[in-house]
N, C-alpha and C positions, 0 to 999 in steps of 0.2 A: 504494500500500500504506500501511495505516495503522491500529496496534495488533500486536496479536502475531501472528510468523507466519516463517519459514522460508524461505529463498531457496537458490538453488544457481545457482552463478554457473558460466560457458562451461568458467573455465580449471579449474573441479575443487573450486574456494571455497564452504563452505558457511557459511552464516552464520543462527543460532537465537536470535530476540529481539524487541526491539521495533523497531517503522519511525515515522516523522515523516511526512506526506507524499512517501511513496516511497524516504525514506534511513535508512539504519541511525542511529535516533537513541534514547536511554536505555542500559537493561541489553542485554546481549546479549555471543553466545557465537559465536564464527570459528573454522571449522579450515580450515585452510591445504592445499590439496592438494600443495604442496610440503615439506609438515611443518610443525609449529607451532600452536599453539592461544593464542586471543584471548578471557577472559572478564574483562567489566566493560562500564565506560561506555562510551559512543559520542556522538555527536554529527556533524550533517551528513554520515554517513556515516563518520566517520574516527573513532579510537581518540583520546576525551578525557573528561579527569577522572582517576577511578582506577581501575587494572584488573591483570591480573596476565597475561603473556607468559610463555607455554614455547615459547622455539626451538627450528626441526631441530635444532640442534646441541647441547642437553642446557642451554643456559643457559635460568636461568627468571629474569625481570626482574618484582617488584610494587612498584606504587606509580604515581606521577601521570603521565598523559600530555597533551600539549598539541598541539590538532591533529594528531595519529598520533605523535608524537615523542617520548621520555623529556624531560620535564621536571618539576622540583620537585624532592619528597623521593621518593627510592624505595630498594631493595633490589635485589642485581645478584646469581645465585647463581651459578658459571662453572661450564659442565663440567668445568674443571680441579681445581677444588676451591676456587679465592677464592670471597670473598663480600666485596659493597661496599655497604656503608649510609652513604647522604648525599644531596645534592644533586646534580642532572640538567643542563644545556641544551643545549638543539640535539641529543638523545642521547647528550650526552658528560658524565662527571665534570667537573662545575664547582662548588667553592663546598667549603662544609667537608661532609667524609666521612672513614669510616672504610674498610681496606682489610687485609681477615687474609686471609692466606695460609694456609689451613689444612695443608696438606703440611708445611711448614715453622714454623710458629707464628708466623713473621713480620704485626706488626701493624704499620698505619700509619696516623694520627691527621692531619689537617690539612689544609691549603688544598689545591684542585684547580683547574685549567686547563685547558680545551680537553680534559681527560682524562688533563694529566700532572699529578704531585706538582709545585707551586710553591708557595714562599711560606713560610709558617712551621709545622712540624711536628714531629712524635714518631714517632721508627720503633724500635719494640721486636721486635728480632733472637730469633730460637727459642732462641740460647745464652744469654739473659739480659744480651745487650748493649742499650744504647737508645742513640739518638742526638736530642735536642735543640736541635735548628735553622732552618735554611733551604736550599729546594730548587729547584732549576732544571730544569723539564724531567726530573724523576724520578729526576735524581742531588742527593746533597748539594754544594750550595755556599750559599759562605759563612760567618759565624760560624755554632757550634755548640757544642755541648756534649756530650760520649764517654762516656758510663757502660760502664764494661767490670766484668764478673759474675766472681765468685770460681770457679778449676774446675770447684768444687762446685756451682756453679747457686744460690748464695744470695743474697741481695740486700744485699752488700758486694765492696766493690772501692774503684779507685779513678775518678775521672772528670776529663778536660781540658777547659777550654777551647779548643777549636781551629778552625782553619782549614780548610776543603776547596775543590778546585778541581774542579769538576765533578766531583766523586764522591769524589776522591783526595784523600787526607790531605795537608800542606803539610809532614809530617813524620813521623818513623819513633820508634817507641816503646824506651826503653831503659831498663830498668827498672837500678839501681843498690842493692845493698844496704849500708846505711850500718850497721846493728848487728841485735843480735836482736829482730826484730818488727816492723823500722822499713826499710822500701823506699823508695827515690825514684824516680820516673818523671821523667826528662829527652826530654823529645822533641828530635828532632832532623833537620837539613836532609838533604837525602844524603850531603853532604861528612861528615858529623857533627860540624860545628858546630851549638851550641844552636837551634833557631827562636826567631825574637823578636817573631815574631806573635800567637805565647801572651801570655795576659794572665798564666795559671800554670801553674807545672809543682809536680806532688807529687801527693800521697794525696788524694783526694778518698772519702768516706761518699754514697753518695746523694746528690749534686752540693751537698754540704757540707765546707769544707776539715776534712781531720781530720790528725794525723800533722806531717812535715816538708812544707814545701814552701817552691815559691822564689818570692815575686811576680815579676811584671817591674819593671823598671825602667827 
């Protein structure tokens, strides 16, 4: 086979496009008899280049494929409701992408591995909290930075420097009012001794000291 033309394969597989000497190679269009549909490039028979994938399962994936596999830049839509724009390999989230959670407004900004959150990132919370850090395997660890949102959802509060150990804060938040208009945030260990992991404790503007606050020392 060779130019345009129409195949229906044993297991149910129909495939509408062009052939190369016998193999699905250029544009072309797959549906899947177990569900699923395939439009875009091809080559030696397998899904490469750029094409766009709707799974049985309602996820619709566009963007680069390499030798049949997500890789490069593409777009991931979930039946659940996420959506991931970034980087691809081996099918998996590697490299910088973005990841919203549309249900919740949960956004997340930054390095991917193997398909989890590692490395350095931004994860802005639907309350208007963010976190400015470092992730391991899809929790926070390591340094960071807290930006916690005023009740009202505006974009003042205060923000720490802090610590996380696998996801978990290295300390519990205690806010302190010292006069009128003027709060202190003291983190602290569970015992409620101070934490001295903090580089500060106090008021932070938009991860700007504003207010009292206590350096370390």
């Amino acid at each position: 086979w060779h130019g345009n033309g129409a195949f229906s394969a044993a297991n149910g597989d129909v495939y509408l496009g062009e052939f190369f000497r016998g193999q699905r190679q250029g544009r072309g269009m797959m549906e899947y008899a177990l569900g699923g549909l395939y439009k875009g490039d091809w080559f030696a028979g397998l899904k490469h280049g750029n094409g766009t994938m709707y799974h049985a399962n309602g996820d619709i994936y566009e963007g680069a494929f390499l030798r049949g596999i997500r890789n490069g830049w593409g777009s991931m839509w979930y039946w659940d409701g996420r959506l991931y724009e970034g980087y691809w390999l081996d099918g998996a989230k590697h490299g910088w992408g973005r990841e919203t959670q549309q249900r919740t407004g949960e956004v997340y900004e930054g390095g991917f591995v193997a398909g989890m959150r590692n490395g350095h990132g931004v994860l802005h919370y639907g309350n208007g909290d963010a976190y400015h850090g470092f992730f391991v395997d899809d929790l926070r660890h390591g340094d960071g930075v807290m930006h916690y949102a005023d009740p009202e959802g505006l974009d003042v509060g205060f923000s720490l420097k802090a610590g996380f150990m696998f996801g978990e804060p290295r300390n519990q938040l205690n806010p302190t009012v010292l006069g009128p208009g003027l709060t202190v945030t003291i983190p602290r260990e569970a015992n409620q001794e101070p934490d001295d992991a903090l580089e500060y404790w106090g008021e932070r503007n938009t991860n700007y000291q504003v207010g009292e606050g206590y350096p370390r020392t």
